[in-house]
C-alpha positions in Angstrom: -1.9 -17.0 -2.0 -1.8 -19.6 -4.9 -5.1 -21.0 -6.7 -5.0 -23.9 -8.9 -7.4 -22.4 -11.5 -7.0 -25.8 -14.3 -10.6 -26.1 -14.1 -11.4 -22.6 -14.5 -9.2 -22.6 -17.5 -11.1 -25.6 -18.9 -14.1 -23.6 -19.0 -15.9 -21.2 -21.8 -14.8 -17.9 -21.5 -16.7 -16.1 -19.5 -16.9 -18.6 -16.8 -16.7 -17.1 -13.0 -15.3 -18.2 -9.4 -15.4 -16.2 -6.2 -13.2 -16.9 -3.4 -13.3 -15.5 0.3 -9.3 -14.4 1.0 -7.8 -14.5 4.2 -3.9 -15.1 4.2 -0.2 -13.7 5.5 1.4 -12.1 2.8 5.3 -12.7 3.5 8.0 -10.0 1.8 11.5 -10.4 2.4 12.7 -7.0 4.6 8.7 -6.7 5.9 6.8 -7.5 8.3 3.8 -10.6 7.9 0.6 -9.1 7.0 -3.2 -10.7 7.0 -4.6 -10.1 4.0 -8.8 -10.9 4.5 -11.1 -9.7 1.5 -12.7 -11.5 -2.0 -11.6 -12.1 -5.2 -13.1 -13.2 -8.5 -12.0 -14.7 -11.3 -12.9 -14.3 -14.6 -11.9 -16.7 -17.4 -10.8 -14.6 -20.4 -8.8 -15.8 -23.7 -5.4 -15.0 -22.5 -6.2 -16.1 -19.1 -7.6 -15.3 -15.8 -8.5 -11.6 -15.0 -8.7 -11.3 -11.5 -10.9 -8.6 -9.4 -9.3 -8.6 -6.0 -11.5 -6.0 -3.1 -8.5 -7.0 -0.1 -7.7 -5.2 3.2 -4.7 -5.5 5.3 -3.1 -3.6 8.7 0.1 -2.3 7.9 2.4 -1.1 10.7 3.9 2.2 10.2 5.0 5.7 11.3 3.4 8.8 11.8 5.6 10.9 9.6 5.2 14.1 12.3 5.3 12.5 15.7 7.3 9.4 14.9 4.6 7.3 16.9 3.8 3.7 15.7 0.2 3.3 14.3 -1.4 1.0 12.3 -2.4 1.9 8.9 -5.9 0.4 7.4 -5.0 -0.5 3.6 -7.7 -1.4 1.1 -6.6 -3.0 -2.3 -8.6 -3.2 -5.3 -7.3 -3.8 -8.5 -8.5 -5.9 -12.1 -5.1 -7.7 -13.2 -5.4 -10.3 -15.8 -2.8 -13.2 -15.6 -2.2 -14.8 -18.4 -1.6 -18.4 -19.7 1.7 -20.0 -20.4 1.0 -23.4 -21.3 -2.4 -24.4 -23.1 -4.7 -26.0 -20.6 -5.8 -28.8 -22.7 -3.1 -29.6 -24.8 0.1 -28.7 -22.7 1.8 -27.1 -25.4 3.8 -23.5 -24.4 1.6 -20.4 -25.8 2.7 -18.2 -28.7 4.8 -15.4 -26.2 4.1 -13.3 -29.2 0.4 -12.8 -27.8 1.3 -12.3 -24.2 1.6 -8.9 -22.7 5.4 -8.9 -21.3 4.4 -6.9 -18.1 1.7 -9.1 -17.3 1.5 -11.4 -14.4 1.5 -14.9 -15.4 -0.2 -18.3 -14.4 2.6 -21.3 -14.3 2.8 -24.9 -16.3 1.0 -26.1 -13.4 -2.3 -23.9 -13.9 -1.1 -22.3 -10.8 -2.2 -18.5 -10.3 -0.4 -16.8 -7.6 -1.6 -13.6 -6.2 0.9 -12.2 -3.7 3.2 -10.7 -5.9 0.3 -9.0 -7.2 -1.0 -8.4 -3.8 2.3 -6.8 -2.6 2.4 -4.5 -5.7 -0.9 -2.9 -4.7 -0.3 -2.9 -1.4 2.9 -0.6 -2.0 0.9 1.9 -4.6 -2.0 2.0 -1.6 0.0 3.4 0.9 -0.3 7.0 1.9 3.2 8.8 1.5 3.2 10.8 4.9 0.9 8.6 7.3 -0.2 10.1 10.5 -1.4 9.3 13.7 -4.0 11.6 13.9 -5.0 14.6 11.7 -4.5 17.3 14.4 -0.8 15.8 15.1 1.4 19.0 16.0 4.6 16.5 15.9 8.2 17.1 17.1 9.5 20.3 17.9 12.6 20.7 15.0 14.9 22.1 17.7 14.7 19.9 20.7 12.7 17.2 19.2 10.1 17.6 21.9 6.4 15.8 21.4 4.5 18.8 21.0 1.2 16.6 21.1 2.1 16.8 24.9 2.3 19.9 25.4 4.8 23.2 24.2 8.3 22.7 24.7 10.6 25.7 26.1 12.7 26.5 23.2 10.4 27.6 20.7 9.6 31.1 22.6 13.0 31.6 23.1 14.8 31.0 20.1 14.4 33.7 17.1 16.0 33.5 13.7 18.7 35.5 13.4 16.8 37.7 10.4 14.3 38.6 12.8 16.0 39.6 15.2 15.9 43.3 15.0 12.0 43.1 14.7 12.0 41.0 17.9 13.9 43.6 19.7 11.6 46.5 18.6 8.6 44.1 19.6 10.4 43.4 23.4 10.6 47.2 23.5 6.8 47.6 23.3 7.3 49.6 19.9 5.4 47.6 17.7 3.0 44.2 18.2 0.3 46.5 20.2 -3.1 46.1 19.3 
């Protein structure tokens, strides 16, 4: 999402625009995404700093049932991108001045949010998403859904360092109330 902010820049510091948002964020390797939401922009000394409230749909995978679902993501971050050439004069600014992390607006007054966008985006989204909070998941042995229902191996199998304590239990020695 690119803004041609030359005016903005133009202005006293100080000086405010507020956009309504709704583009596809392309990344190489991912799927398209709309972003929809509002950003503002704030004309500062070194630049623009930008206040961005953005939602987007991202398509993932519960991390216990392996279904697809579609995660909500809201993004809000305050980034300032700062100037490389002077706005009224052309000239390049002293890089002396300039943060070296910071995103930047081009020579063309050009202030491009998606790489900023797609930063946020990654930090927002949860580690281990799942479908729903009660998901049981896969069974580990056969892999069965166990959403659905209980599969037959899990009775049946016993690990081995149990095993005498299952036996005694099977015998009616112990697990009586």
């Amino acid at each position: 999402m690119r803004f041609n902010v030359s005016g903005l820049l133009l202005e006293a510091i100080g000086a405010t625009r507020n956009h309504e948002v709704d583009f596809v964020l392309e990344t190489q390797g991912h799927p398209s995404e709309r972003v929809r939401g509002q950003v503002e922009f704030l004309r500062t000394r070194a630049g623009v700093l930008v206040r961005a409230d953005l939602g987007l749909v991202e398509p993932e995978t519960c991390s216990r049932c392996l279904k697809a679902l579609d995660e909500q993501v809201d993004i809000k971050f305050e980034e300032e991108f700062q100037i490389l050439f002077d706005p009224r004069t052309g000239q390049p600014m002293p890089s002396d001045e300039r943060d070296p992390d910071a995103f930047l607006i081009d020579e063309r007054h050009i202030l491009d949010l998606s790489e900023a966008v797609r930063q946020y985006r990654e930090v927002c989204l949860l580690i281990a998403p799942v479908c729903r909070s009660d998901c049981r998941g896969l069974c580990p042995r056969c892999g069965a859904d166990l959403n659905e229902g209980q599969c037959a191996c899990e009775a049946a199998t016993v690990d081995s360092r149990w095993a005498e304590l299952a036996r005694l239990k099977s015998s009616g020695l112990i697990g009586k109330d």
